[in-house]
N, C-alpha and C positions, 0 to 999 in steps of 0.2 A: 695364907697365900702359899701356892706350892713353890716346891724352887725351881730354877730356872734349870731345865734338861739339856746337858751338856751332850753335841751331836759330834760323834767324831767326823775327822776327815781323811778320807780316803784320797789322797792326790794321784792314783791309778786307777779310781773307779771312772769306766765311762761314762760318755756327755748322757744323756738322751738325744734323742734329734731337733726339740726344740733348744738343749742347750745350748747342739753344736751350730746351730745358728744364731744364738744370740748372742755367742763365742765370736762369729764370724763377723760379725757386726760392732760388734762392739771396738775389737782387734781395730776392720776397718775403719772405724771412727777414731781409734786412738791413732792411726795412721795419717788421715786425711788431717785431724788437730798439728799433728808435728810437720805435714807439709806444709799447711796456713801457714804455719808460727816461724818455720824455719827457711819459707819458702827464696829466693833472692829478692822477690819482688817486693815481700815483709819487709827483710831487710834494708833494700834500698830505701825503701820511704820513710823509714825512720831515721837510717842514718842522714838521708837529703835534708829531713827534719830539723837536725842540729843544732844550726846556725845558719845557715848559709840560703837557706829558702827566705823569699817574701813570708809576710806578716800581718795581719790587721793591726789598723793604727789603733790604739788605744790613748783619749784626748787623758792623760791623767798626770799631766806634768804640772809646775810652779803655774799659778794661775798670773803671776806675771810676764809669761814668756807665750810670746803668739807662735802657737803650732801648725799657723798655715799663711804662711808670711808670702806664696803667690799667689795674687791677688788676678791679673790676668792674663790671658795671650792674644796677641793679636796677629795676623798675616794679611801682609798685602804680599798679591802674585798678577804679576806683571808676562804676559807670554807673549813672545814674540816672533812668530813664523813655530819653531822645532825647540824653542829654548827659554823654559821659564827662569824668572829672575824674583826671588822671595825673599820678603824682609819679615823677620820674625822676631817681635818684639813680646817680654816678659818682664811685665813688672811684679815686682816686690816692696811689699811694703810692711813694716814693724808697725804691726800697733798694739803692741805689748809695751815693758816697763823696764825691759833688760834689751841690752845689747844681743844680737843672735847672729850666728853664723847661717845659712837655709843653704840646705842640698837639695839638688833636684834632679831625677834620673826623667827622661822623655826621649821617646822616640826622634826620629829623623825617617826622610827619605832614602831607601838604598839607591839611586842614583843619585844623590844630594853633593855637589864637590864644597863645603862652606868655607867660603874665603875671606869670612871677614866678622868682625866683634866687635863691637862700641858700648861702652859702659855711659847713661846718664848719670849723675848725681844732682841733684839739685839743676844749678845751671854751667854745671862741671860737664865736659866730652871727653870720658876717658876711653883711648883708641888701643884695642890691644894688640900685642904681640903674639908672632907664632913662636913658638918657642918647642925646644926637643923636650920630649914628654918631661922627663924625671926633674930638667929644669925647671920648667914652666909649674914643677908641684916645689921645689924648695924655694921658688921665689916668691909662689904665693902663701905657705907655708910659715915663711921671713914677715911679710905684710902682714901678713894674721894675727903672729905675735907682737908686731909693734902698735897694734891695734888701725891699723890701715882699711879702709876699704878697700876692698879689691875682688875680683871674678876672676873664676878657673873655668874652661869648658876643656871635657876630655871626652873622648872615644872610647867606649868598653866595646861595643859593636859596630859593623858597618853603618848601623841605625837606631844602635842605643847610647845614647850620652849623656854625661851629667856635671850640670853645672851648679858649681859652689859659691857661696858672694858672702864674703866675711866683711865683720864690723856694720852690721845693719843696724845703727843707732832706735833710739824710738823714735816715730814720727818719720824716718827717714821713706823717702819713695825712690828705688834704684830701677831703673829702666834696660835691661841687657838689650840689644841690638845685636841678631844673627842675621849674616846676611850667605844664601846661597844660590846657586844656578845647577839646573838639572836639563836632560836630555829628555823632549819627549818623543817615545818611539812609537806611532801607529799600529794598531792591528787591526788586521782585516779594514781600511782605512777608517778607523775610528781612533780618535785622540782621548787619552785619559790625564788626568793629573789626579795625584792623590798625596793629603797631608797628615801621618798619622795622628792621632792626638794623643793616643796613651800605648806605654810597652805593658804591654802583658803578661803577668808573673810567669818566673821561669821556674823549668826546674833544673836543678844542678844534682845531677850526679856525684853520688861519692866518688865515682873513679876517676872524675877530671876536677877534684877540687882544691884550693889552691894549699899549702904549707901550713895556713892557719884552720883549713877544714873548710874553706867557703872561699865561692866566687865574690870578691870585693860587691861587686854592685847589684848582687841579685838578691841581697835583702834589703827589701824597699818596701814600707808599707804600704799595703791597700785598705780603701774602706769598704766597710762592713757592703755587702751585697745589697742593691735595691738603695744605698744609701748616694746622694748626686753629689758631684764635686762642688764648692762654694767658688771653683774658681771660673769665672769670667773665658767666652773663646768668641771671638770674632772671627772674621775671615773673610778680605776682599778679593777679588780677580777679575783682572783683564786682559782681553784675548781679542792680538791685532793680527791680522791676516791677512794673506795678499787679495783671498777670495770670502767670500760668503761666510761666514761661521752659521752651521746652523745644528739641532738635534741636541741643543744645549740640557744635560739632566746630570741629576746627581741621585744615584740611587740608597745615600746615606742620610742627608740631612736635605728638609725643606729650604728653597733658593728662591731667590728673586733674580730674575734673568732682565735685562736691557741691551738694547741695539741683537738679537736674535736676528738674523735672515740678513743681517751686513756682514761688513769688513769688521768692526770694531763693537763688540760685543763683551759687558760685565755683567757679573754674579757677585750676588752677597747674599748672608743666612738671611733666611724671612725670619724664624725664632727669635723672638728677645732675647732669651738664654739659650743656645746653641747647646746641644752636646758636646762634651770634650771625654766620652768614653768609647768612640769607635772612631776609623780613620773618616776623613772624607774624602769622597771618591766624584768627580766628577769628570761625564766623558763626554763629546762632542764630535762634529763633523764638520770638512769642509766641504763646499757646493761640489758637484762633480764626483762626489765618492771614489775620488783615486786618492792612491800616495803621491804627495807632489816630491816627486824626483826631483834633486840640483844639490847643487856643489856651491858652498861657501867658502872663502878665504879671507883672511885674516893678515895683512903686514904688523908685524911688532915694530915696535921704535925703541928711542932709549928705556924709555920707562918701564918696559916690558921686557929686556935683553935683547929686544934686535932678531926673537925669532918669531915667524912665521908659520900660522897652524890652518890647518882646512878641515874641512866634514864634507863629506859624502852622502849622499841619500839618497838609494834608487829601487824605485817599485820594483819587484820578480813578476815574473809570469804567473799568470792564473793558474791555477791547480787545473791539472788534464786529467778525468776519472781513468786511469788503469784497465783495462781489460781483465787482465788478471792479478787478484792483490794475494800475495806471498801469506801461505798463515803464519799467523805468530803466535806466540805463548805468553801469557798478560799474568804479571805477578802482581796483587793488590795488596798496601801492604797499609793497613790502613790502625789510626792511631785512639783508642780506646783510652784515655790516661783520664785522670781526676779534670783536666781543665778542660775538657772533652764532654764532659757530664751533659745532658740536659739540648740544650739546642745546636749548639756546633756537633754533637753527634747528631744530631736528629735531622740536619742539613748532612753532613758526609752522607747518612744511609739513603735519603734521596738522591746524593751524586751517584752511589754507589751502585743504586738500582739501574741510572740511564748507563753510569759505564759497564757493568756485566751484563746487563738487559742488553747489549746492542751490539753483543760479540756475534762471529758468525760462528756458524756449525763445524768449521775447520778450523776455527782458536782451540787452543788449550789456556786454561787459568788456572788458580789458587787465589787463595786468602788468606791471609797471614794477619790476625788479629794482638796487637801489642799495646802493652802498657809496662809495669813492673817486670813483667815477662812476656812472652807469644806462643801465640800455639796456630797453628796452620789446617787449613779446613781440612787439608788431606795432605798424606806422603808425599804424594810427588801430582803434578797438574794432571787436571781433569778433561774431559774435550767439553767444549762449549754446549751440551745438551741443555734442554728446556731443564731437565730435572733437576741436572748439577746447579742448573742456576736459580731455581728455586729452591737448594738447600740450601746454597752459600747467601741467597739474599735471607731466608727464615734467619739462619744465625747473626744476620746482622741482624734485623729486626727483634731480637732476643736480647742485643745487648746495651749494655746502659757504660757510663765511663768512670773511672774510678783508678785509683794506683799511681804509680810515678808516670814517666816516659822515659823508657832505657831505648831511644832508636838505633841507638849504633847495637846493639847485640841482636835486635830487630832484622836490618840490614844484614849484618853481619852470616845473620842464619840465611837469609835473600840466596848470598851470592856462594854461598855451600851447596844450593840447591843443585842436582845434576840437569844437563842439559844437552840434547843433543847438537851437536856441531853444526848441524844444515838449518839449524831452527833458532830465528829470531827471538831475542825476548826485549819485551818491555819492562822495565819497574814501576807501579804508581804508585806514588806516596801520597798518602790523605791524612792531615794531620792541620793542628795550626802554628806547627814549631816550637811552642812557648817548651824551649830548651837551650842548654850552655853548650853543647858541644859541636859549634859548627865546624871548626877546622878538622877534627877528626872524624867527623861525618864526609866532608867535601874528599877527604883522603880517603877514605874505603870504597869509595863513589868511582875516583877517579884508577883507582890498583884494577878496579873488574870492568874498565870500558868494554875490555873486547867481548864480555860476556855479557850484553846489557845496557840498555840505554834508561834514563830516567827522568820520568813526567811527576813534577808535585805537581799538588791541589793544595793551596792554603783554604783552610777553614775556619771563618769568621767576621768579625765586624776589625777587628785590630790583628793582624796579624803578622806573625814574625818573617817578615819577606825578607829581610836577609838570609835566613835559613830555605823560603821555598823557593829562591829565584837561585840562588849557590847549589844548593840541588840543581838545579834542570843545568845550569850554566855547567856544574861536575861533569854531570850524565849527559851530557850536550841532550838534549832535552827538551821541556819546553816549563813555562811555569802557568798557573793557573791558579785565581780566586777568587772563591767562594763566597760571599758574605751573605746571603738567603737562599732558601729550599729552590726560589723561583729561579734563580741563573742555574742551576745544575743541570738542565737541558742542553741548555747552548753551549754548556763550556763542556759537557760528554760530546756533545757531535763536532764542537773545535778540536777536540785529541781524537777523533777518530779521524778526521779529512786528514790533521798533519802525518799520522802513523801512517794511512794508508798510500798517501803519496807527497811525497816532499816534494816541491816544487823546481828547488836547483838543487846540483849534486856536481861534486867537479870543480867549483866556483875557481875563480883565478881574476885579481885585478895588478893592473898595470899601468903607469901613467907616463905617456909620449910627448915628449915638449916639455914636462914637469920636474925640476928635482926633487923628491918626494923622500923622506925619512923618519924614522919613528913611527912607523904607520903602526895603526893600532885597528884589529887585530892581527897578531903575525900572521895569520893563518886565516882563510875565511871555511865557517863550516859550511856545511849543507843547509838550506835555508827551507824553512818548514813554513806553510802556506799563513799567509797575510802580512809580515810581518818583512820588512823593511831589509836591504843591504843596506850596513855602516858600513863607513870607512871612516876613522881618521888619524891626523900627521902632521907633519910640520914640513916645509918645502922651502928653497932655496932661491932667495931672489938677488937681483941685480938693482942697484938702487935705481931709482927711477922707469926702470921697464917693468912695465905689467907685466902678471903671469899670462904664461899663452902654453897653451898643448891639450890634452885630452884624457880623460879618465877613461880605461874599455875594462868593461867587466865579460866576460866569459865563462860558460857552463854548459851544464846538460840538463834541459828540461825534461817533463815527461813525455813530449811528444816530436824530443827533438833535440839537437843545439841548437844556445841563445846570446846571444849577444846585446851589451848595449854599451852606448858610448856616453859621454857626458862632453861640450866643451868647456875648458878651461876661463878664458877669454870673459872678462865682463861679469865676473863672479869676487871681485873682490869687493869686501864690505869692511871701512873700518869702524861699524858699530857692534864688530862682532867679538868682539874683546873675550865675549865670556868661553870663546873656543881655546882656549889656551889654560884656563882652568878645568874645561870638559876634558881637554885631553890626558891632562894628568891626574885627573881621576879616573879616566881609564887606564891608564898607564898602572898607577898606583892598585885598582883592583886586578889585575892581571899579576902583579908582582904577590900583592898578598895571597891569590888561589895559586900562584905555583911554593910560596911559602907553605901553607896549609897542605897540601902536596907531601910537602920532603919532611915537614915536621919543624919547631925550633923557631927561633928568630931567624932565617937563614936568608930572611932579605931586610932587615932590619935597617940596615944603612942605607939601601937604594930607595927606601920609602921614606925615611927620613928627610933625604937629601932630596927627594922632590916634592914633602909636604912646606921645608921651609925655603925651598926654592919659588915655590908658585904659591905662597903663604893659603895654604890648606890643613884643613884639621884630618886627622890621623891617628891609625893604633898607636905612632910616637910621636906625633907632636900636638902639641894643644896651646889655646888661646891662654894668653893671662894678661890682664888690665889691672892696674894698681893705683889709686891712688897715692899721690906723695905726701898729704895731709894726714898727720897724727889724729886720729878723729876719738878713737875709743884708750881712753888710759886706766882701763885693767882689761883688757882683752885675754886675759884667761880665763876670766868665769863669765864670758858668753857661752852660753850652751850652742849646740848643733842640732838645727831643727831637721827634719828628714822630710819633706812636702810628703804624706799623704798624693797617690795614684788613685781614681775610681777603678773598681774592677771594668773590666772590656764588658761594653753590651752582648750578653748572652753568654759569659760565663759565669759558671757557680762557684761557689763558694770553695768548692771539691779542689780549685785547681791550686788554692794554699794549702791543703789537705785537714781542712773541715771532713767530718767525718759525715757522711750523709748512704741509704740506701744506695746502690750500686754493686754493678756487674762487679763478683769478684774478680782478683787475676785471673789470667790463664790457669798457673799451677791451682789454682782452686779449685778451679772444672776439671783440672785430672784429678784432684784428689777425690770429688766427691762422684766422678765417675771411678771412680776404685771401687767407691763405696756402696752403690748401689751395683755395680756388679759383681763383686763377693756376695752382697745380700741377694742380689738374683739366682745366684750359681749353688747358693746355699738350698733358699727355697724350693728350688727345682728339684734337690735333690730328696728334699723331705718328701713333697709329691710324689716323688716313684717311690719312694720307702714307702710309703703310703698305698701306694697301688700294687704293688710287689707283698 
């Protein structure tokens, strides 16, 4: 065997022309490796990763201990004229071997004001208390360790809460009783109610995460994909009216409709087992398809403090088409992330198509595609050409979803974008929220009013509307959701009538003959087409003399100044009780968006003092119900079961960050457009050496 011939090295002899391209290439790919690896958007998902992200349950604990101890949910919804009344019961039941503590995180409605908690035990009615947050956890905290029954419910979000029930013996069946009242507001005179069933895993940014590296409550187990909840969802409704109820559907889950085409009309699931992994949504009409306009009042007495609340409610004018509609510049800003994957993108790129498909020839737009990072179709906006819009819809049609969701540095780049002074812009946000950082989204939103108004699209079956209704409410705005390919039509041509002509402008109300105070909102904005004038307040009476005077609202419509009046006279109801907790849940979320505003706890006390004033649950106060019965005497080695969430119908697996095929980052697609074009600019060059 000869020996091996030692080749020296010259490290100043040149490439050849295929070295110096396989030099170039290579370089490049060692390039585009250390963008992947080192990119922010790498980063983020891994540090999000931590701790502090949801989880798949894994069943692998003491096979004495029941790891899924709620057993069902039930709702009854009671509607009555503009104002439903929900009782939302959750039982639990141990049928394990060990005492257990069960946590449960679940959604709520974002108009939900809940004012009220009942614990069953056995044939025990334990009635809770509101209580100021910190309290309401060392007092349940106290009961826990003395081996007490008792339930905690708290507020993490406007409409994420989680409630805890310590000392669940075996055999025991505890029954929590929620009971709330929400505001329904008409659009285009169509009524909706909708109850979510499941929160949707978030993602938590490392830059808003708390001291110990994680959001308290956004690590919450889900199960595995395509796996069904074992837990039990009912859901009854009835809807009394002064006129007709008719056009009764529910575009989530299969219903059984009764008294349809009257006054008094119920729904209940047809399903034996109901879904409990998407909201339910159902909407409806009254005979006549107008808003029924009027004014409700309310006297308090002792039991109530002696004050007096009203509600407002008056249809706007028809939208006038424009003559001539102003162009605008439409920034689309839309959300690519892992919980994005698979069908809620595949509904966004159908929204996506009717909203840039329907711009006119004097728009200008952009795309701004974000996940871990963003990267934007172009520079600076394009004019509304057939081509542009066939580039910017190909590249959506190219992408798949995958990565974190960083929206605020999303945004952030938004409102950097330049703009000319004469020229209006829109923001659309398309996304389904499933993210922590609303209060400093709702603050970036609200610094660049004067540069930008902003339209969400929630996308999905579950969706985090705290997030897309706080957007639009920031950006005075409008909100919008998606839950199938098939609504993306009509809800593109609803954002285009409200852009192109807002109905009133100018607004101004005032009340003659009324003492009127606390009126909620301070301000009334510009009122965007189908959608209802609120008012409301608390008003000053005389014992025994009815109210009497007149509600006048005034504005500018499109084809004119409008007026209308309301009279006062013969509108008092005292079965309307539930206005005096609607009102301080408005009250209360006006105080939180201007907290979220300035940063901090910095209304901390004014929400406190009107969650335990009007006994309402709150970012700081919460329910606590205790048993005074010593029930469990070693209450320290009950464990703490966490309820198992079903993932939301139609998201993947991607949005816990399963690793699955998907659109890289942004930074991905610069790195590997680095890399094919060094490798192109390389080639080229061989070619002329070659013909040269």
């Amino acid at each position: 065997m000869s020996p091996l011939r030692r080749v020296p090295f010259h490290p100043l002899r040149p490439l050849t022309s295929v070295g110096r391209v396989m030099l170039c290439i290579a370089l490049s790919l060692f390039a585009a490796i250390l963008t992947l690896a080192w990119s922010p958007a790498r980063a983020d998902d891994s540090e999000a990763r931590k701790g502090e992200s949801p989880y798949f349950f894994i069943d692998n604990a003491d096979p004495g201990t029941d790891r899924l101890p709620l057993k069902s949910t039930a709702v009854d919804v009671r509607i009555s004229g503009v104002i439903a009344d929900v009782t939302v019961t959750q039982h639990y039941r141990n049928e394990g071997q060990r005492p257990i503590e069960a946590r449960y995180v679940f959604p709520g409605s974002t108009q939900a004001a809940i004012y009220a908690m009942n614990v069953r035990l056995g044939n025990r009615l334990l009635t809770a208390r509101i209580r100021e947050k910190q309290q309401a956890r060392i007092e349940y905290d106290n009961a826990k360790r003395e081996g007490k029954t008792s339930a905690l419910l708290e507020q993490h979000r406007p409409n994420v809460f989680e409630m805890n029930v310590a000392n669940i013996l075996p055999g025991d069946d505890v029954a929590v009783e929620l009971r709330y009242t929400e505001l329904l507001v008409p659009t285009d005179a169509q009524y909706g109610f909708v109850f979510p069933t499941v929160v949707g895993p978030r993602y938590g940014s490392p830059s808003v995460a708390d001291a110990a590296g994680r959001p308290t409550w956004a690590a919450t187990p889900y199960l595995r994909g395509g796996v069904e909840s074992n837990t039990a969802f009912d859901l009854k409704l009835r809807v009394d009216a002064p006129i007709a109820v008719k056009d009764i559907v529910s575009s989530s889950h299969e219903i059984r409709v009764q008294g349809a085409d009257t006054a008094h009309a119920s729904v209940s699931l047809a399903a034996a087992k109901a879904a409990n992994n998407r909201d339910f949504i159902l909407s409806y009409r009254l005979a006549g398809d107008r808003i029924a306009s009027g004014l409700m009042l309310y006297r308090g007495d002792d039991l109530t403090g002696g004050e007096n609340f009203f509600l407002a409610m008056v249809e706007p004018p028809k939208a006038v088409p424009l003559q001539q509609v102003t162009p605008r510049d439409y920034i689309f800003v839309v959300d690519i992330s892992g919980s994005m994957h698979g069908y809620p993108l595949d509904t966004a790129k159908v929204l996506m198509q009717n909203l840039i498909g329907g711009l006119r020839p004097s728009d200008t737009f952009n795309v701004m595609l974000f996940s871990g990072s963003s990267r934007m179709l172009s520079p600076t906006s394009v004019p509304a050409t057939r081509a542009n819009i066939e580039r910017a819809l190909q590249a959506l049609t190219q992408t798949s979803g995958g990565g974190g969701t960083e929206i605020v540095p999303a945004l952030r780049r938004v409102a950097e974008l330049p703009k000319p002074a004469d020229l209006s812009r829109s923001v659309i946000v398309v996304t389904d929220g499933y993210v922590t950082v609303e209060s400093e989204l709702f603050q970036l939103v609200r610094r660049h009013l004067n540069e930008f108004n902003v339209f969400a699209f929630g996308i999905g079956s579950s969706v985090n509307r705290a997030l897309i209704e706080g957007l639009a409410r920031a950006g005075q705005g409008e909100a919008f959701v998606v839950t199938k390919p098939a609504e993306a039509a009509a809800q593109a041509e609803r954002l285009r009538r409200m852009i192109d002509s807002p109905v009133l402008t100018q607004l101004k109300a005032r009340f003659d003959g009324l003492d009127v105070y606390d009126v909620e909102p301070a301000a009334l904005p510009d009122v965007l087409g189908g959608r209802p004038v609120l008012l409301q307040g608390k008003w000053r009476s005389q014992p025994g003399v009815p109210a009497a005077g007149r509600l006048v609202l005034d504005g500018r419509a499109a084809d004119g100044p409008w007026r209308e009046e309301l009279m006062v006279a013969g509108h008092e109801d005292q079965t309307s009780s539930a206005l005096r907790h609607l009102w301080a849940r408005q009250r209360i979320a006006a105080l939180s968006d201007q907290e979220s505003l300035v940063g901090g706890n910095a209304e901390k006390e004014a929400i406190t003092a009107l969650g335990l004033k009007y006994s309402l649950l709150t970012q700081y106060t919460s329910f606590i119900a205790v048993d005074e019965v010593v029930r469990n005497p070693n209450p320290s080695l009950a464990p703490t079961v966490d309820q198992p969430l079903p993932l939301p119908q139609g998201v993947a697996e991607t949005a816990l960050g399963a690793e699955v095929p998907s659109t890289p980052e942004p930074a991905a697609w610069l790195a590997l457009l680095v890399v094919f074009g060094v490798a192109g600019v390389a080639l080229q060059r061989r070619r002329a050496a070659a013909v040269a």
